[in-house]
LUMGUSE-366347 format. One line per 10 residues: number of its first residue (from 0); their letters; for each residue z, x, y of N, C-alpha, C. Coordinates in Angstrom, 2 decimals, always signed. Example, Ala and Ser with C-alpha at 12.3 -4.5 7.8 and 13.67 -1.06 7.14 Angstrom:
<recs>
0) AS) +7.80 +13.19 -5.69 +7.80 +12.30 -4.50 +7.80 +13.20 -3.30 | +7.08 +12.85 -2.25 +7.14 +13.67 -1.06 +7.87 +12.90 +0.03
</recs>
This chain:
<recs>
0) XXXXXXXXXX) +0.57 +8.94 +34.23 +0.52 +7.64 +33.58 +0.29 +6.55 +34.62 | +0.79 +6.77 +35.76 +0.73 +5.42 +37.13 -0.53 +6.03 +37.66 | -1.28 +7.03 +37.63 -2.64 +7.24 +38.12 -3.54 +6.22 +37.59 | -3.60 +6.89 +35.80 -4.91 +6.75 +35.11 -4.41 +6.39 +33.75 | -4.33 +4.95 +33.70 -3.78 +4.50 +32.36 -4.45 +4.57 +31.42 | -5.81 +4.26 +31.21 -6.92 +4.36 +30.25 -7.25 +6.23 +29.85 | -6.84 +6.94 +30.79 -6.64 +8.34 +30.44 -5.53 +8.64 +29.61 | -4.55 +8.47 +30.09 -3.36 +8.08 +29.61 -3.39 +8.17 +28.40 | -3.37 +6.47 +27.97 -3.70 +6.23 +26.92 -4.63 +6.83 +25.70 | -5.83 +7.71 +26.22 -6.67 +8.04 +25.58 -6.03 +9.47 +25.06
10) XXXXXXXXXX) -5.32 +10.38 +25.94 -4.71 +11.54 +25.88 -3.88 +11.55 +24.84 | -2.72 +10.82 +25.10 -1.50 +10.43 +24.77 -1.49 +9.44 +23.67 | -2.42 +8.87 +22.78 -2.10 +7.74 +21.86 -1.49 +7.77 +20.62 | -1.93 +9.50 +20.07 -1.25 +9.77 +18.95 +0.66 +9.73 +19.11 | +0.56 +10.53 +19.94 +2.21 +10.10 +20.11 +2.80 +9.12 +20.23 | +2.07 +7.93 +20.33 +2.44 +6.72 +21.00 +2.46 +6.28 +19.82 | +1.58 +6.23 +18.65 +1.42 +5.60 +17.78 +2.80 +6.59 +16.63 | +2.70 +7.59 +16.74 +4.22 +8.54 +15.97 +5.35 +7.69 +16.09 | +5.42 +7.53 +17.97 +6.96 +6.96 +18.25 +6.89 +5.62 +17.57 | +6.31 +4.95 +17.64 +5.92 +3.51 +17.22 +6.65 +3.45 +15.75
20) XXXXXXXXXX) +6.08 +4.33 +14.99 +6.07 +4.50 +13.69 +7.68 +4.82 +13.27 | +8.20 +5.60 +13.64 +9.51 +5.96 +14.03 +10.40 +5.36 +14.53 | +10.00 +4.52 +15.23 +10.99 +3.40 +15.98 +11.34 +3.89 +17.13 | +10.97 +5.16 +17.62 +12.13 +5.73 +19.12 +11.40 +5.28 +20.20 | +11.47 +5.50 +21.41 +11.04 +5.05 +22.40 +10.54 +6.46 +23.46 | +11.15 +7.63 +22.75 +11.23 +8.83 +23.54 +10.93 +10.07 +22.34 | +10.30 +11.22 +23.41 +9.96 +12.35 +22.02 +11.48 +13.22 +21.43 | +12.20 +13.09 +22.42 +14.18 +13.59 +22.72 +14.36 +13.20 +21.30 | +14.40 +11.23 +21.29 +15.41 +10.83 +20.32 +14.47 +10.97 +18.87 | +12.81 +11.16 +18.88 +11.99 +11.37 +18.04 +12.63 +13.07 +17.44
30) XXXXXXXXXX) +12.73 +13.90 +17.86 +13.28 +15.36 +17.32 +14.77 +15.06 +16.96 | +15.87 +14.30 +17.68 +16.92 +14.42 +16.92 +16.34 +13.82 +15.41 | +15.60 +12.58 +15.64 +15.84 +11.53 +14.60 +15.67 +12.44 +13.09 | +14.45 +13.53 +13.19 +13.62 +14.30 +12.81 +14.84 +15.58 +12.38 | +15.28 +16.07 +13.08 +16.36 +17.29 +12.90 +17.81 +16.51 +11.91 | +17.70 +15.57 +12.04 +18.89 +14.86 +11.45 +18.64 +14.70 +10.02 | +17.42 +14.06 +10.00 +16.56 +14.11 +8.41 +16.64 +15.11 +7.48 | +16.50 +16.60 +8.51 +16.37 +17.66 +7.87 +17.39 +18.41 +7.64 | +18.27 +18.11 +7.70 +19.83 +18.04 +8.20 +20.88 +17.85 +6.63 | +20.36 +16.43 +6.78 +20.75 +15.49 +5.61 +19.80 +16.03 +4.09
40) XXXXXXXXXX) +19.11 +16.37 +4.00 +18.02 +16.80 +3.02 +17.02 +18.14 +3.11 | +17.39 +19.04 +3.54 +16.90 +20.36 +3.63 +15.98 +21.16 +2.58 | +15.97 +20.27 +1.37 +14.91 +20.75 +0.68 +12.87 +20.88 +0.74 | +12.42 +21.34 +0.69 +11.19 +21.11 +1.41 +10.22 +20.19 +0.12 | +9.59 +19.63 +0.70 +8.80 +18.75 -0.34 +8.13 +19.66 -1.40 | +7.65 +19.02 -2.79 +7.22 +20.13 -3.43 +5.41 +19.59 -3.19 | +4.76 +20.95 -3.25 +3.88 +21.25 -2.63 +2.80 +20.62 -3.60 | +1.48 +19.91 -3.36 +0.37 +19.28 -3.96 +0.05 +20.06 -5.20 | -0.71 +19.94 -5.98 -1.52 +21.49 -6.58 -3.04 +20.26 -6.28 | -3.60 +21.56 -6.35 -4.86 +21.72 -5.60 -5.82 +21.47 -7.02
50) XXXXXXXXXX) -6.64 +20.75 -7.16 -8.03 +20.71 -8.50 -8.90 +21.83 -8.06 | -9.44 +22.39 -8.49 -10.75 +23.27 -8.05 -11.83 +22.19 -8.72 | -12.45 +21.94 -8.10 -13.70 +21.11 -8.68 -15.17 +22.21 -8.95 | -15.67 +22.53 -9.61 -16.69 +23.24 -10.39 -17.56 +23.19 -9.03 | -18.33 +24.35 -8.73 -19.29 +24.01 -8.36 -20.69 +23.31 -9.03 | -21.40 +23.05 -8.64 -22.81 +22.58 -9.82 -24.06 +22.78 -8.80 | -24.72 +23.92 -9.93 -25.84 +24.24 -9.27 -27.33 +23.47 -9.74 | -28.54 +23.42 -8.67 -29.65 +22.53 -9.38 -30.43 +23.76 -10.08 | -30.10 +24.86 -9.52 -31.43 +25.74 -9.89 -30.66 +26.76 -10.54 | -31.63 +27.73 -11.65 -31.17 +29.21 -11.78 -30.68 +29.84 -11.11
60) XXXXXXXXXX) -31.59 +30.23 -10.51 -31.00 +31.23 -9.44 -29.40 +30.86 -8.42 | -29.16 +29.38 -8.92 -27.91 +29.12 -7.79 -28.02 +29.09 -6.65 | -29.01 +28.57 -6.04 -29.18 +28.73 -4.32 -28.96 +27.15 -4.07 | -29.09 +26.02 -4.72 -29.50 +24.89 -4.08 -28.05 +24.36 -4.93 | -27.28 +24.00 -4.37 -25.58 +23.45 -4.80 -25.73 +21.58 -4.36 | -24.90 +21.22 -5.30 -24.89 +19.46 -5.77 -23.78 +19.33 -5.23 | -23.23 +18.71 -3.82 -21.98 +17.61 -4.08 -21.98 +16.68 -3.52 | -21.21 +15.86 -4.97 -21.82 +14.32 -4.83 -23.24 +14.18 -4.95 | -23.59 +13.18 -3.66 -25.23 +13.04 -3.77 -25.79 +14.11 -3.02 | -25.13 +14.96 -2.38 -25.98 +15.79 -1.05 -26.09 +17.42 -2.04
70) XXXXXXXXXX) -27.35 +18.07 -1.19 -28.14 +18.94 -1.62 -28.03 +19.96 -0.82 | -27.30 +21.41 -1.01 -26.88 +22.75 -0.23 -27.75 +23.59 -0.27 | -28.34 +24.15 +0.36 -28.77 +25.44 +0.15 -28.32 +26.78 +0.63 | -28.77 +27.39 +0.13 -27.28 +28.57 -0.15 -28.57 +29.82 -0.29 | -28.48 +30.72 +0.29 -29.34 +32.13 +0.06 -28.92 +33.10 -0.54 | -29.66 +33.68 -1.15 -28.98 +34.95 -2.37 -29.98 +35.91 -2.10 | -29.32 +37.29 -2.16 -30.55 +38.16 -2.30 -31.37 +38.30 -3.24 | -31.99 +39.31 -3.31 -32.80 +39.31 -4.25 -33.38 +40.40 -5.07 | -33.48 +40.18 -6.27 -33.17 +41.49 -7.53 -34.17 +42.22 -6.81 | -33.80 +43.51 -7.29 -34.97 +44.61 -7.45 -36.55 +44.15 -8.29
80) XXXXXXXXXX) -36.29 +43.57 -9.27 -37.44 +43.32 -9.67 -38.04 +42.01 -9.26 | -37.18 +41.27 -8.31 -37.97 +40.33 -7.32 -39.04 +41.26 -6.45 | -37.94 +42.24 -6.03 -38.51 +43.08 -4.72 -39.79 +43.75 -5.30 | -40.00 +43.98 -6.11 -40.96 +44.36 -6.95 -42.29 +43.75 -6.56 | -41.96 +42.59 -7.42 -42.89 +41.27 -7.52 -43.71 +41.17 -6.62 | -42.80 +41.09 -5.05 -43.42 +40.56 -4.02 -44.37 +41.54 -3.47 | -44.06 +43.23 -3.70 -44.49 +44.42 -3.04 -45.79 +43.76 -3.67 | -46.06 +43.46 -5.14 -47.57 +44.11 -5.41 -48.05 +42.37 -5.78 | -47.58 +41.51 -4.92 -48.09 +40.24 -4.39 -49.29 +40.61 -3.47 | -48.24 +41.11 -2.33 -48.60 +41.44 -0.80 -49.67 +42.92 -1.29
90) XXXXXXXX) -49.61 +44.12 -1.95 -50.66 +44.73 -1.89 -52.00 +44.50 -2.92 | -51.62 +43.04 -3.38 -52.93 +42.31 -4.31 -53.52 +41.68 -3.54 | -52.73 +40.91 -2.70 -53.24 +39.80 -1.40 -53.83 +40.71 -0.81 | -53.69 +41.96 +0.00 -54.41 +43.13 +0.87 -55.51 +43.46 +0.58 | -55.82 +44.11 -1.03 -56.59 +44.54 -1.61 -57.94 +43.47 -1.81 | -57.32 +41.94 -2.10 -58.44 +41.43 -2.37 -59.38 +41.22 -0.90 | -58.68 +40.82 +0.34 -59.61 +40.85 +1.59 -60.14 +42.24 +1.69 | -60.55 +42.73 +1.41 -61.44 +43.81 +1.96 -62.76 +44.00 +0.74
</recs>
């Protein structure tokens, strides 16, 4: 801290801003203050519940996902009768150069 105060500071601010918040001056009297709390009231908070928010897809197939305004893309394999498709794409495309 007497080296490099701006390090210091930069390292160290969250705690600084905890104790602040807390009133202590030290991390010692910050854990009693903290153990005393828990002490006095030992029950644990009750826990959030969580929303699942839907996904929302733009396309059939589900590859391109909406949230909010922004646009995901997402890869899926692909059916057998895709795999199909493409085989006698590629040996139509072949066939016609020659």
């Amino acid at each position: 801290m007497k080296k490099n105060d701006v390090a210091y500071k930069k390292q160290f601010s969250l705690w600084a801003k905890s104790l602040e918040k807390s009133k202590v001056d030290n991390l010692e009297k910050l854990y009693t203050k903290v153990h005393e709390a828990i002490k006095k009231d030992p029950a644990r908070p009750a826990k959030k519940e969580k929303t699942k928010v839907p996904v929302k897809y733009e396309d059939k197939r589900k590859t391109i996902i909406v949230v909010g305004n922004k646009k995901y893309r997402r890869d899926r394999k692909i059916t057998k009768d895709e795999k199909k498709k493409n085989a006698l794409k590629k040996i139509q495309k072949a066939m016609s150069k020659k």
